[in-house]
PDB file with one MODEL, atoms N, CA, C and O in Angstrom:
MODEL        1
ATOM      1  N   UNK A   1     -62.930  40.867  58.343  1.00  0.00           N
ATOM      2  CA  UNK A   1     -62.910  39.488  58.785  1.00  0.00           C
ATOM      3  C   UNK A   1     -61.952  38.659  57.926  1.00  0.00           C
ATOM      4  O   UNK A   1     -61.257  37.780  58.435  1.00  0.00           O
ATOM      5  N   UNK A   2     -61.916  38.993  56.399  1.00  0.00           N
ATOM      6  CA  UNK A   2     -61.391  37.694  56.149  1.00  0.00           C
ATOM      7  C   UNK A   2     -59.770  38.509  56.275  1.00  0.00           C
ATOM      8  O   UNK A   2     -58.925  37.624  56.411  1.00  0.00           O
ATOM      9  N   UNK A   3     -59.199  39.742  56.269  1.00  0.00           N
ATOM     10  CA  UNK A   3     -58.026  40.678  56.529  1.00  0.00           C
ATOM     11  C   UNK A   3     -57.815  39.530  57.954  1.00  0.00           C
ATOM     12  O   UNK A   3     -56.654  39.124  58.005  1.00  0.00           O
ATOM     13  N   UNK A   4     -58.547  39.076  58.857  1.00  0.00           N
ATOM     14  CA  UNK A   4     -58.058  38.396  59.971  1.00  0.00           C
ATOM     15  C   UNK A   4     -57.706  37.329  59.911  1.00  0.00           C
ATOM     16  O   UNK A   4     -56.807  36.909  60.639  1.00  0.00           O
ATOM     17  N   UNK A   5     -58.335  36.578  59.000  1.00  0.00           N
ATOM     18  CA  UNK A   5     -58.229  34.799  58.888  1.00  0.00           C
ATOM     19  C   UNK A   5     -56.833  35.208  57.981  1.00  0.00           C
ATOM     20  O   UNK A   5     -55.792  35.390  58.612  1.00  0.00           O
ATOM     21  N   UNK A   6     -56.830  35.298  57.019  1.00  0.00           N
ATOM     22  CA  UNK A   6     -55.413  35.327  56.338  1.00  0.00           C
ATOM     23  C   UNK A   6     -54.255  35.562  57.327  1.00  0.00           C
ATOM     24  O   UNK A   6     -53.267  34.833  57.413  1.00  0.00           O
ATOM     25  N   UNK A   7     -54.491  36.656  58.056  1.00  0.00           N
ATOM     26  CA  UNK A   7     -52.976  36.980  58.654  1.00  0.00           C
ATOM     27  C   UNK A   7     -53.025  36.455  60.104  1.00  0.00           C
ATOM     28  O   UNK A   7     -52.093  36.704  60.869  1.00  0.00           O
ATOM     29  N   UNK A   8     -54.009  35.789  60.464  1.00  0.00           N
ATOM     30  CA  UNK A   8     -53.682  34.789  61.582  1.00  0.00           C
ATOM     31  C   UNK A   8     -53.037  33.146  61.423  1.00  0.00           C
ATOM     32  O   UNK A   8     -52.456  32.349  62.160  1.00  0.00           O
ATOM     33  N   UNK A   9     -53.491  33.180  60.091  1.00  0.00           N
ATOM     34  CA  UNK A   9     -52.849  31.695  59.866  1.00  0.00           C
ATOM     35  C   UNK A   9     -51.544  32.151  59.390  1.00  0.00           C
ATOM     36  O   UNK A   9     -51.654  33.168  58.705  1.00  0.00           O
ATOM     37  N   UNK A  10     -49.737  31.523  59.598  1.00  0.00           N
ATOM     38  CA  UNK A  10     -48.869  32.002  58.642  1.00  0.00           C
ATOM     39  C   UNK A  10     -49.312  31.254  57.491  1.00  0.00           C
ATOM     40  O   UNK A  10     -49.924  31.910  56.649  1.00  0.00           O
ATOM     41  N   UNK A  11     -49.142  30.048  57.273  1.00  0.00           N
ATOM     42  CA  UNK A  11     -49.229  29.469  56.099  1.00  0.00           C
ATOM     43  C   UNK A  11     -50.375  30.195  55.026  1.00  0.00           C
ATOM     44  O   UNK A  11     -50.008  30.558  53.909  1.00  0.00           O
ATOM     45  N   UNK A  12     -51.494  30.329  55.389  1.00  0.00           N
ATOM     46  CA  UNK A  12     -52.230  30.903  54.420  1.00  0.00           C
ATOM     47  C   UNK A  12     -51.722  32.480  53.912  1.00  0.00           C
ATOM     48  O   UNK A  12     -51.707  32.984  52.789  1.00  0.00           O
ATOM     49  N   UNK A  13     -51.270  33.081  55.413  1.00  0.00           N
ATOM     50  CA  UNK A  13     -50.655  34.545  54.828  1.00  0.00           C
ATOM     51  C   UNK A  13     -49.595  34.296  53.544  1.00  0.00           C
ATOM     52  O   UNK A  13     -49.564  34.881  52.461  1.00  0.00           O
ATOM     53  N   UNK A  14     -48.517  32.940  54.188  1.00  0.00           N
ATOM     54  CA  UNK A  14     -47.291  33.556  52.940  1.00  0.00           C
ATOM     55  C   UNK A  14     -47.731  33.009  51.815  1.00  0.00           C
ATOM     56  O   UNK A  14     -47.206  33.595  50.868  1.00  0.00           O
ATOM     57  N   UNK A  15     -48.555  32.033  51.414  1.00  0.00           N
ATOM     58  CA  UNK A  15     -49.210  31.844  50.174  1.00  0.00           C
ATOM     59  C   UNK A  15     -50.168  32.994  49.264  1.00  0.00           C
ATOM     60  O   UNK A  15     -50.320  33.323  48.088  1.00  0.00           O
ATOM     61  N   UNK A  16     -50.637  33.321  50.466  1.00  0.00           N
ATOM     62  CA  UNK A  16     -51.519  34.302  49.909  1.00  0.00           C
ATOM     63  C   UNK A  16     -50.927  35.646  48.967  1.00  0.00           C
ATOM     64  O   UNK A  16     -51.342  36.255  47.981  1.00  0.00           O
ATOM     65  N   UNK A  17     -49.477  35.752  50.037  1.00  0.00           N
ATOM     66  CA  UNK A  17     -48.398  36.880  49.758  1.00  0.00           C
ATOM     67  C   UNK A  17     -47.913  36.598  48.288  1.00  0.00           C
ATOM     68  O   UNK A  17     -47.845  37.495  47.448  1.00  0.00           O
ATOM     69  N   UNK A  18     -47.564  35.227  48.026  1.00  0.00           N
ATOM     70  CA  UNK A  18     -46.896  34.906  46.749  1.00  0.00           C
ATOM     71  C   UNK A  18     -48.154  34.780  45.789  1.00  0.00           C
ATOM     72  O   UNK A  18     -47.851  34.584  44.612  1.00  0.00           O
ATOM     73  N   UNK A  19     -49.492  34.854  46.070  1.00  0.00           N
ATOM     74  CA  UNK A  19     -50.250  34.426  44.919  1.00  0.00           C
ATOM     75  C   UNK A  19     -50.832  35.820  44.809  1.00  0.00           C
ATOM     76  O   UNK A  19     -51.726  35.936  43.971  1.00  0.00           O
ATOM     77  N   UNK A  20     -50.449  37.043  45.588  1.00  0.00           N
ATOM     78  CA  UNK A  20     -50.806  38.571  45.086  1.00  0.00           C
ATOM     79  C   UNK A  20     -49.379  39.136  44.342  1.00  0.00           C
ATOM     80  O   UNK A  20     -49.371  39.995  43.460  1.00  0.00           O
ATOM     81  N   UNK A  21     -48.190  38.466  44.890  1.00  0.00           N
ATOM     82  CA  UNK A  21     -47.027  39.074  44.011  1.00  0.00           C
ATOM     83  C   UNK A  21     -46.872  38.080  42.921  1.00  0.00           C
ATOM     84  O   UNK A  21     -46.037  38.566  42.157  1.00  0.00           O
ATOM     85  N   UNK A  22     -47.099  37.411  42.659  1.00  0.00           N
ATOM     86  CA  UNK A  22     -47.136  36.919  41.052  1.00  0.00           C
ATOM     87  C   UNK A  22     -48.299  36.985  40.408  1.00  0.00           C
ATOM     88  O   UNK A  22     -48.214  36.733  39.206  1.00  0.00           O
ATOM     89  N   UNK A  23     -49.673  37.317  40.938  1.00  0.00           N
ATOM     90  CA  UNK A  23     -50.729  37.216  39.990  1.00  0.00           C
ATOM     91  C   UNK A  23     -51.242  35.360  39.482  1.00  0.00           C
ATOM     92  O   UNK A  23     -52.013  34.577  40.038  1.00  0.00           O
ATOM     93  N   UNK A  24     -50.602  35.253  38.526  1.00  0.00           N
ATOM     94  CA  UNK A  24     -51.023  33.952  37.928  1.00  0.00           C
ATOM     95  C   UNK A  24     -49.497  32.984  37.947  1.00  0.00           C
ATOM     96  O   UNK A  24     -48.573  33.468  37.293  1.00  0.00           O
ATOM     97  N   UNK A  25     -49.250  31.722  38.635  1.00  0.00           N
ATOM     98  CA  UNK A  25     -48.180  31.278  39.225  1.00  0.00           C
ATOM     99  C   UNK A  25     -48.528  29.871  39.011  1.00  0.00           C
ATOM    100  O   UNK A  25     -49.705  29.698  39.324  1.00  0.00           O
ATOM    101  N   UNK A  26     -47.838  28.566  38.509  1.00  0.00           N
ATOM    102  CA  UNK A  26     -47.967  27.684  38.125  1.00  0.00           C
ATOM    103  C   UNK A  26     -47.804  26.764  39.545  1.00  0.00           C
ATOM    104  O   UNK A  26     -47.006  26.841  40.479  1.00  0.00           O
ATOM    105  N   UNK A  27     -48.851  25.930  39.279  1.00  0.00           N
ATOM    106  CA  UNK A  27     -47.965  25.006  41.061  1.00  0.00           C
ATOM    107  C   UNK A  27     -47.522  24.530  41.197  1.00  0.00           C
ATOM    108  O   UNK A  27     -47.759  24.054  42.307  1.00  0.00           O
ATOM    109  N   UNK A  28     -46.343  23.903  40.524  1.00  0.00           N
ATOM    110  CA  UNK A  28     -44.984  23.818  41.041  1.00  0.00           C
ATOM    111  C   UNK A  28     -43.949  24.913  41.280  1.00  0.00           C
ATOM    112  O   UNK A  28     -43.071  24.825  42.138  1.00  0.00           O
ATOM    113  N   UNK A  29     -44.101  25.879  40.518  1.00  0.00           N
ATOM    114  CA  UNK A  29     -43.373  27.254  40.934  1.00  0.00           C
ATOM    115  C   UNK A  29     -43.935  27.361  42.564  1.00  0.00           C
ATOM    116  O   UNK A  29     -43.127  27.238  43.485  1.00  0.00           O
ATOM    117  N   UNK A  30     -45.265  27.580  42.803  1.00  0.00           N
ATOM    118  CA  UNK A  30     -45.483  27.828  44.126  1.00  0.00           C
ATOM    119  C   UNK A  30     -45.159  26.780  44.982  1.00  0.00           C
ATOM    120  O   UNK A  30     -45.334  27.091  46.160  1.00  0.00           O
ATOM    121  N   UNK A  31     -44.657  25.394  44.770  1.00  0.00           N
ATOM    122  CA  UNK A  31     -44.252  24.731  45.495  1.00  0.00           C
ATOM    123  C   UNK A  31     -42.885  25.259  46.159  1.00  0.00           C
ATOM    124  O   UNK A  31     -42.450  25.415  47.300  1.00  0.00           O
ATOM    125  N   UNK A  32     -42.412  25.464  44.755  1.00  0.00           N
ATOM    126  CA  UNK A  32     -40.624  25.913  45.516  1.00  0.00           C
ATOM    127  C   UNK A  32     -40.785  27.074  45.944  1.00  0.00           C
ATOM    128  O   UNK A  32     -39.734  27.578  46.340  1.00  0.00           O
ATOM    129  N   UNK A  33     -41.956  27.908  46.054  1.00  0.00           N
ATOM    130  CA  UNK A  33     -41.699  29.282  46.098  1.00  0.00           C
ATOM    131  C   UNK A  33     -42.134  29.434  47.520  1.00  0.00           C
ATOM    132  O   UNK A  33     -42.294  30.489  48.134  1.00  0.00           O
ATOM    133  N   UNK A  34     -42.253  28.554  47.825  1.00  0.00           N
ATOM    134  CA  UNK A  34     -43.413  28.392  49.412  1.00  0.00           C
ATOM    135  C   UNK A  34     -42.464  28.243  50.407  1.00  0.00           C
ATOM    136  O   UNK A  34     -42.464  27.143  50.959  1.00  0.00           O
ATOM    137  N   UNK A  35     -41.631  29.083  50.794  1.00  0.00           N
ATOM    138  CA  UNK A  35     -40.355  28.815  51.484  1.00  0.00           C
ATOM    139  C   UNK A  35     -41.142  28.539  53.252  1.00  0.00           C
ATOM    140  O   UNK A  35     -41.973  29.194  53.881  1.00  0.00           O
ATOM    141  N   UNK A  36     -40.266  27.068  53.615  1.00  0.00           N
ATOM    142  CA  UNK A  36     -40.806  26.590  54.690  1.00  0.00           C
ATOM    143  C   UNK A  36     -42.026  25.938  54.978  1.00  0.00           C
ATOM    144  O   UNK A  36     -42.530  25.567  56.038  1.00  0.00           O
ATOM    145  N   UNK A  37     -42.387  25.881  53.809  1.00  0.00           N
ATOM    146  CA  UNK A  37     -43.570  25.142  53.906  1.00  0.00           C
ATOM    147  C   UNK A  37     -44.052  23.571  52.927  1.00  0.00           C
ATOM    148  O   UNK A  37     -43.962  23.387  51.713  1.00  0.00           O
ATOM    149  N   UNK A  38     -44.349  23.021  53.560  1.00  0.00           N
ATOM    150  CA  UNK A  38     -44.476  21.520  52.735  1.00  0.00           C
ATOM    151  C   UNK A  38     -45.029  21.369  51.347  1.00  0.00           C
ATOM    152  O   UNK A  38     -45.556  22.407  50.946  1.00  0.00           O
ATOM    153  N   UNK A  39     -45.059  20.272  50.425  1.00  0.00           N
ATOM    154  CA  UNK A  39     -46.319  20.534  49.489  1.00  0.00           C
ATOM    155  C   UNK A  39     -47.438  20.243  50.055  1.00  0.00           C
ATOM    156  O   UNK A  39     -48.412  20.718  49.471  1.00  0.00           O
ATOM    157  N   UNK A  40     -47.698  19.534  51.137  1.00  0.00           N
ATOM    158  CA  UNK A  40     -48.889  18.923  52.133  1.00  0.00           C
ATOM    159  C   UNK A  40     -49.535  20.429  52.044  1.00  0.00           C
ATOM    160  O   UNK A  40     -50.492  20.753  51.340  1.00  0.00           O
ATOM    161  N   UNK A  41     -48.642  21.423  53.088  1.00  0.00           N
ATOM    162  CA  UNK A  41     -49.444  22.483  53.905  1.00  0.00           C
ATOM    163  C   UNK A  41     -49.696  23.453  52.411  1.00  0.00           C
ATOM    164  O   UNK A  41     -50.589  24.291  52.534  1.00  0.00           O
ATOM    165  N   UNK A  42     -49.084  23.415  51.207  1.00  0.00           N
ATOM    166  CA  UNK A  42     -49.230  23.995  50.638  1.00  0.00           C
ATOM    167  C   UNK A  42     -50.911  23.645  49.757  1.00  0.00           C
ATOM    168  O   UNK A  42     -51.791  24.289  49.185  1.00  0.00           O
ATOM    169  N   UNK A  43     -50.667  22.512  50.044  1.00  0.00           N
ATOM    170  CA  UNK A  43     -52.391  22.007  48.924  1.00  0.00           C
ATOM    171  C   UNK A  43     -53.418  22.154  49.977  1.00  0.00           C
ATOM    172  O   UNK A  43     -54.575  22.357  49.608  1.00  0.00           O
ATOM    173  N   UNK A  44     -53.156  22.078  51.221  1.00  0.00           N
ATOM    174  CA  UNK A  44     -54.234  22.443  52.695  1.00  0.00           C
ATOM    175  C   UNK A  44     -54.589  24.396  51.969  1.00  0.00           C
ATOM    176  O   UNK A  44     -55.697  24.929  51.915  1.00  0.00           O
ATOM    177  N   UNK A  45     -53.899  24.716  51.744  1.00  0.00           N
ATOM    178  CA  UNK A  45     -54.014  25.803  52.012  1.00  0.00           C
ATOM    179  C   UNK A  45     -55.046  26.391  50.570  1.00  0.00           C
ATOM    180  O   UNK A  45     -56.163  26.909  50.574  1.00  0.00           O
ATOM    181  N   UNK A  46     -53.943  25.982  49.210  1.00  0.00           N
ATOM    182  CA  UNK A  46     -55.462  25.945  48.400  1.00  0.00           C
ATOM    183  C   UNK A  46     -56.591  25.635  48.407  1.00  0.00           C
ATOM    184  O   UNK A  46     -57.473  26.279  47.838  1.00  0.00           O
ATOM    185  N   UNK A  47     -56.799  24.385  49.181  1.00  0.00           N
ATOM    186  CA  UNK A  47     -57.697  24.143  49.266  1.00  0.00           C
ATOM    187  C   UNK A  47     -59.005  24.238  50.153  1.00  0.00           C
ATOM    188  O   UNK A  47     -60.124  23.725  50.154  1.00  0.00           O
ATOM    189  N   UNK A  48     -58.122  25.376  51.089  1.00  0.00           N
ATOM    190  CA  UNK A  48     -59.056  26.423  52.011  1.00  0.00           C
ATOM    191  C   UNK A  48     -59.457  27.502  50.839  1.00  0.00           C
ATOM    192  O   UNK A  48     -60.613  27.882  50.654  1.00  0.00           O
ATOM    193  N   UNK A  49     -58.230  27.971  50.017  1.00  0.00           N
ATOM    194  CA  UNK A  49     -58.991  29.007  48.940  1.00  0.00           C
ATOM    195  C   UNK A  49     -60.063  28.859  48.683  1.00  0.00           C
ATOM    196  O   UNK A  49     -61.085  29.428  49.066  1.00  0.00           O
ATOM    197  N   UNK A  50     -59.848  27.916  47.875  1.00  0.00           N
ATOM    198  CA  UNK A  50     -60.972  27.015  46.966  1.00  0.00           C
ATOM    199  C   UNK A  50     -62.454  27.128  47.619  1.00  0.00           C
ATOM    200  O   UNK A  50     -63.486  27.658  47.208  1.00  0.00           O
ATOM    201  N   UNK A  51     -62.119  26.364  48.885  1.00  0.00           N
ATOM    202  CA  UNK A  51     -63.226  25.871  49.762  1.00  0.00           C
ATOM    203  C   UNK A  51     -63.904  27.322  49.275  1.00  0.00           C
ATOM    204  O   UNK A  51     -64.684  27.129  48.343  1.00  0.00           O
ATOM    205  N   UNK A  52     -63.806  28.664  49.656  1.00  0.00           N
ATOM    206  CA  UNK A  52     -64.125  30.085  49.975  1.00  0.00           C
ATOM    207  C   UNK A  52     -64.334  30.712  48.261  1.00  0.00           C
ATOM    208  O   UNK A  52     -64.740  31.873  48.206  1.00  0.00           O
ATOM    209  N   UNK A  53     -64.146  30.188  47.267  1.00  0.00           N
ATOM    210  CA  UNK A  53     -63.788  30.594  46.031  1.00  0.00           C
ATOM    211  C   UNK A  53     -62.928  31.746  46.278  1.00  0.00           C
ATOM    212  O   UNK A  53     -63.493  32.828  46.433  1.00  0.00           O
ATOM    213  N   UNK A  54     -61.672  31.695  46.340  1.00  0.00           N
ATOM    214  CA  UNK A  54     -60.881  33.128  46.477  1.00  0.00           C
ATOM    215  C   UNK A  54     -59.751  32.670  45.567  1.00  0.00           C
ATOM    216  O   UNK A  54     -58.928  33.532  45.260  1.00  0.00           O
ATOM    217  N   UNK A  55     -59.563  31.206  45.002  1.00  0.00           N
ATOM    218  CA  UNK A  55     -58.771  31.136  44.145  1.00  0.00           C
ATOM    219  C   UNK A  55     -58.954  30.401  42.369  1.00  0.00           C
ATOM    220  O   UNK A  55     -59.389  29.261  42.535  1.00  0.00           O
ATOM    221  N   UNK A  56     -58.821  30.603  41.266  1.00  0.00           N
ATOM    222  CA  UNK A  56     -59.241  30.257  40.341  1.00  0.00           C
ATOM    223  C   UNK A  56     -57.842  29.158  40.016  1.00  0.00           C
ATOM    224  O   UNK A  56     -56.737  29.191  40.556  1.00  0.00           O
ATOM    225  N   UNK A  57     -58.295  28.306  39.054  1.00  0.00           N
ATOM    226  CA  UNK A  57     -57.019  27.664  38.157  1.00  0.00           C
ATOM    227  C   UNK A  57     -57.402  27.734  36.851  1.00  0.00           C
ATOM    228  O   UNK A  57     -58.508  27.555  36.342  1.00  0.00           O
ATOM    229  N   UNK A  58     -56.172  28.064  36.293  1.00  0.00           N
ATOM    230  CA  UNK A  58     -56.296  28.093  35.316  1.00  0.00           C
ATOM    231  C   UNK A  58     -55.192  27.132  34.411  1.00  0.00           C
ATOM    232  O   UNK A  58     -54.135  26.667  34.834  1.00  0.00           O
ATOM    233  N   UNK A  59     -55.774  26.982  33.021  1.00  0.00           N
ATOM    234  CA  UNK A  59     -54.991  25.465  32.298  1.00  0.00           C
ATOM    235  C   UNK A  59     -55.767  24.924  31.951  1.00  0.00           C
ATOM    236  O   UNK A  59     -56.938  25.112  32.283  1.00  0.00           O
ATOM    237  N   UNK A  60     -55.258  23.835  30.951  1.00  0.00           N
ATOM    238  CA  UNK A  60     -55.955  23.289  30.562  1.00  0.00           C
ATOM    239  C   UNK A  60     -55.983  22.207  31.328  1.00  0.00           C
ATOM    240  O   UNK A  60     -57.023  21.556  31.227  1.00  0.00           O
ATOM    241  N   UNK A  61     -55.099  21.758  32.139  1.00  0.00           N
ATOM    242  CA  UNK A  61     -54.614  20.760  33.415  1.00  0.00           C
ATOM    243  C   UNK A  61     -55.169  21.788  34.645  1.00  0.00           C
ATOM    244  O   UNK A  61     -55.567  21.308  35.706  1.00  0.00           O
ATOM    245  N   UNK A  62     -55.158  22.858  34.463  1.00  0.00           N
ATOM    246  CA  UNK A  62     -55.273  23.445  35.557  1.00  0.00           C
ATOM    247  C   UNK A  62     -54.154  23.262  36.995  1.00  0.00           C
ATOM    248  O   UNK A  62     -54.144  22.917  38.177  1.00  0.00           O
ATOM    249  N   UNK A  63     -53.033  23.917  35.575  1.00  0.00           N
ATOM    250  CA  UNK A  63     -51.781  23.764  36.473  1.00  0.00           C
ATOM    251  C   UNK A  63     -51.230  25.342  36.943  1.00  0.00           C
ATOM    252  O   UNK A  63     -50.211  25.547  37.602  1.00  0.00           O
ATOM    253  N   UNK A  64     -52.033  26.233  36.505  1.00  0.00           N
ATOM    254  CA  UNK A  64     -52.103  27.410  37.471  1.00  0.00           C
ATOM    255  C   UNK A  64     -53.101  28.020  38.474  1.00  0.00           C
ATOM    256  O   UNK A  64     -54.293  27.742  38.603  1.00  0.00           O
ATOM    257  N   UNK A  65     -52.544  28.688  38.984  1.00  0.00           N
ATOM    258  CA  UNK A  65     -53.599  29.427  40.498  1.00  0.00           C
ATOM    259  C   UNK A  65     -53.561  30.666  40.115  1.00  0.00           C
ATOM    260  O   UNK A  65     -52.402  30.999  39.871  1.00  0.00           O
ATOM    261  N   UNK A  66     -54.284  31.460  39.960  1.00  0.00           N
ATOM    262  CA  UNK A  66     -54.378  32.982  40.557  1.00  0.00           C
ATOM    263  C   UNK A  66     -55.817  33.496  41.916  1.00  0.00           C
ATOM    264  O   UNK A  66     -56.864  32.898  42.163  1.00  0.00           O
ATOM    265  N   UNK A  67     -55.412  34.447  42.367  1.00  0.00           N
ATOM    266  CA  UNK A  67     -56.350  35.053  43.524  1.00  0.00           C
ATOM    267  C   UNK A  67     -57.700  35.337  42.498  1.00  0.00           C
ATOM    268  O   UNK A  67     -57.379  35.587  41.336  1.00  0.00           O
ATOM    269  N   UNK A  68     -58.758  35.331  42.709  1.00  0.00           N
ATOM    270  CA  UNK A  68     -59.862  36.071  42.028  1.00  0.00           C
ATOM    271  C   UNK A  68     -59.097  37.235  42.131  1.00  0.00           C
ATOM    272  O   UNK A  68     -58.270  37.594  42.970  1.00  0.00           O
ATOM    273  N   UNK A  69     -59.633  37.875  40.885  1.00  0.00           N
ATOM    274  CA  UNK A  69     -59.235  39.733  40.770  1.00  0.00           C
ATOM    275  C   UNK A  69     -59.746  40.588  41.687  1.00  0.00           C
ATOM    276  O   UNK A  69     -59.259  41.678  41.986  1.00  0.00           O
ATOM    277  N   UNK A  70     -60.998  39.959  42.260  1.00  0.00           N
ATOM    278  CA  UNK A  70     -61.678  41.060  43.580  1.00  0.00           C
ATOM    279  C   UNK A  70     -59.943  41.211  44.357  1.00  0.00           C
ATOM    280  O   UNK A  70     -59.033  42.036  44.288  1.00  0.00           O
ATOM    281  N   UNK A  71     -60.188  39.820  45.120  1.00  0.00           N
ATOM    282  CA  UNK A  71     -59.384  39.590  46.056  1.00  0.00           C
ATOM    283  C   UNK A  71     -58.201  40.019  45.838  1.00  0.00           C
ATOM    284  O   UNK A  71     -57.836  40.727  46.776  1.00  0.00           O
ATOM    285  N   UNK A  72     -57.016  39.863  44.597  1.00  0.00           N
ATOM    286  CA  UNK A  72     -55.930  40.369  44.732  1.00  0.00           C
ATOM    287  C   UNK A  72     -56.091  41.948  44.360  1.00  0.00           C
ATOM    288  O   UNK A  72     -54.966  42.431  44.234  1.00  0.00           O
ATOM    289  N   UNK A  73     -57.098  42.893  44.146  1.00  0.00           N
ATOM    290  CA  UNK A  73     -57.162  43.683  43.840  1.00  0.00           C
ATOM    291  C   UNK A  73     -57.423  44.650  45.101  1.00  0.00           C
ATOM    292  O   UNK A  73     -57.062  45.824  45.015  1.00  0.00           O
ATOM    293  N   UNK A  74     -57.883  44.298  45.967  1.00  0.00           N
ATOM    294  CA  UNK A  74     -57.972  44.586  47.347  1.00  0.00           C
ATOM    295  C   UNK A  74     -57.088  44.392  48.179  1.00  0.00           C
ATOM    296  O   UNK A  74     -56.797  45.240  49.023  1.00  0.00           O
ATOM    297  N   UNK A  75     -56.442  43.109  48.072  1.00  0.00           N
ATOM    298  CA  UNK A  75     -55.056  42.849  49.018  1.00  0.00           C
ATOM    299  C   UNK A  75     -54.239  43.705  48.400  1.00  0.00           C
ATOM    300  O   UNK A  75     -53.535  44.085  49.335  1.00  0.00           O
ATOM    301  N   UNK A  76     -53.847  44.291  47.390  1.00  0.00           N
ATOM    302  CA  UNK A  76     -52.803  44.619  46.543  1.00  0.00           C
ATOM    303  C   UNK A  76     -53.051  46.533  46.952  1.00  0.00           C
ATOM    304  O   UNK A  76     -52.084  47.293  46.910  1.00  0.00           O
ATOM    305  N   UNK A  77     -54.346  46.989  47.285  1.00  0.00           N
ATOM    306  CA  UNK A  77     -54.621  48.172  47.763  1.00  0.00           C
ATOM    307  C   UNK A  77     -54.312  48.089  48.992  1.00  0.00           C
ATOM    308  O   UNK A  77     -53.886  49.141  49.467  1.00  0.00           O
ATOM    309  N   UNK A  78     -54.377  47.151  49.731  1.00  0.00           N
ATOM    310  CA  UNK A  78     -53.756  46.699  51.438  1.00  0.00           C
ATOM    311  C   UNK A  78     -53.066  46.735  51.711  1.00  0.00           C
ATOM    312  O   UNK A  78     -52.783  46.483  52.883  1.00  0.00           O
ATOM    313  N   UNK A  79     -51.851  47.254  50.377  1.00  0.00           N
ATOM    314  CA  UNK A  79     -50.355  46.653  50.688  1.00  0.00           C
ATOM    315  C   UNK A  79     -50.099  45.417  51.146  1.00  0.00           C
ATOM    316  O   UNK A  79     -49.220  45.367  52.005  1.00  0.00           O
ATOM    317  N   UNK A  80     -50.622  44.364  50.819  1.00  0.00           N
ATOM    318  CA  UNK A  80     -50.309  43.148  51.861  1.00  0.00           C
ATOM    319  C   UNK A  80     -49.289  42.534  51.062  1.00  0.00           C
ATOM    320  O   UNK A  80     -49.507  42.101  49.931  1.00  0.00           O
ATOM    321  N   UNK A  81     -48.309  42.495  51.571  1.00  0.00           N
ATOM    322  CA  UNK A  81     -46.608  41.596  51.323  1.00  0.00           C
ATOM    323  C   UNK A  81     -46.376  40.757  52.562  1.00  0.00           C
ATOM    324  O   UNK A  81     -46.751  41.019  53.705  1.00  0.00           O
ATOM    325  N   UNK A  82     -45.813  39.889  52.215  1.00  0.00           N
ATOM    326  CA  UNK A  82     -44.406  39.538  52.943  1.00  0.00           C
ATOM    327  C   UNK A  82     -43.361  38.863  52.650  1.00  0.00           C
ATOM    328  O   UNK A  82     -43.172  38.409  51.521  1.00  0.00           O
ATOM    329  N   UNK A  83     -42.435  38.694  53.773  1.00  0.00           N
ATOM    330  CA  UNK A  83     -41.337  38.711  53.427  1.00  0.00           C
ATOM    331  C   UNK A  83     -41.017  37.331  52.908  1.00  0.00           C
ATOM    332  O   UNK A  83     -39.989  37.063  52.287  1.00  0.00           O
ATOM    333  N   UNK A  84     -42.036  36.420  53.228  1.00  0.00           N
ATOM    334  CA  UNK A  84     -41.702  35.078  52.682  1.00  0.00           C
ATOM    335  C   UNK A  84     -41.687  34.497  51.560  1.00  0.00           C
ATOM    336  O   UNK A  84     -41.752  33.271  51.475  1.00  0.00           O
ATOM    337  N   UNK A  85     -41.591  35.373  50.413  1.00  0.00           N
ATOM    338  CA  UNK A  85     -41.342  34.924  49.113  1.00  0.00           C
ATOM    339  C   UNK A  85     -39.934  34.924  49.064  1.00  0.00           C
ATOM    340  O   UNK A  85     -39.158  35.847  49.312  1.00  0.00           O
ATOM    341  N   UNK A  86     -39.636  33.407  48.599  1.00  0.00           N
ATOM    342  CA  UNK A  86     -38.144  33.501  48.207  1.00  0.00           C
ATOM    343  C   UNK A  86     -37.965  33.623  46.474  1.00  0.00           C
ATOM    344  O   UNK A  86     -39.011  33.656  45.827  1.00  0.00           O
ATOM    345  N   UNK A  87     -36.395  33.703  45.587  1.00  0.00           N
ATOM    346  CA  UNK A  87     -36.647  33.796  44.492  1.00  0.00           C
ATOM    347  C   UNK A  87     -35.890  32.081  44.241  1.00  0.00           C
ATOM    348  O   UNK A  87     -34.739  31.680  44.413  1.00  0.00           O
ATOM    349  N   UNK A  88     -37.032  31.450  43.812  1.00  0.00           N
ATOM    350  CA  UNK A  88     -36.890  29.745  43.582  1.00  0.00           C
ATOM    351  C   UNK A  88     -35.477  29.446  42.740  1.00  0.00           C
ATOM    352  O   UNK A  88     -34.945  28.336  42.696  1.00  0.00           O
ATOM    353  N   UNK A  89     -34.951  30.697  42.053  1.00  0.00           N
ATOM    354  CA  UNK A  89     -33.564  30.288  41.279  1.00  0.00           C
ATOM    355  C   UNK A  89     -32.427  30.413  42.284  1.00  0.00           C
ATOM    356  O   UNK A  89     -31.335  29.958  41.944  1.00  0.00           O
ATOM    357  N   UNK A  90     -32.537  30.896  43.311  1.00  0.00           N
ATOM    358  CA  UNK A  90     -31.527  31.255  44.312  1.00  0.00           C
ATOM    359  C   UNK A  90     -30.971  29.793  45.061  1.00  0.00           C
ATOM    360  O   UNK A  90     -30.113  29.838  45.942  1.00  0.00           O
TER     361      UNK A  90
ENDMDL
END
């Protein structure tokens, strides 16, 4: 079930994609890293994590995100990628 909700929404998929290929990712990195997507749809989307606990912050600001370890530890056995990570220095 939740293998469905992720990859039916794009926005939650390519976030999801960049917060299993970096692990622990600061949010402004994931702002620029969020290719095609707003900072709006980008804080909607944490904050579906959240809603579900599937995402932690960490900081003392709590200016990073990572997946809970269940979760990226399972997506990451899923192979789940895509192609929508860009590299933000490009």
């Amino acid at each position: 079930m939740l293998m469905e909700d992720i990859k039916q929404d794009e926005p939650v998929a390519d976030i999801v994609s960049i917060l299993v290929e970096f692990g622990i990712i600061s949010l402004s990195l994931l702002y620029e890293t969020a290719k095609g997507h707003s900072q709006e749809t980008v804080d909607d989307v944490i904050s579906k994590l959240d809603g579900r606990s599937l995402v932690e912050f960490i900081g003392t600001n709590q200016e990073n995100i990572q997946l809970t370890d269940s979760l990226r530890s399972f997506l990451l056995r899923q192979n789940f990628e895509s192609s929508q990570v860009q590299d933000p220095v490009a």
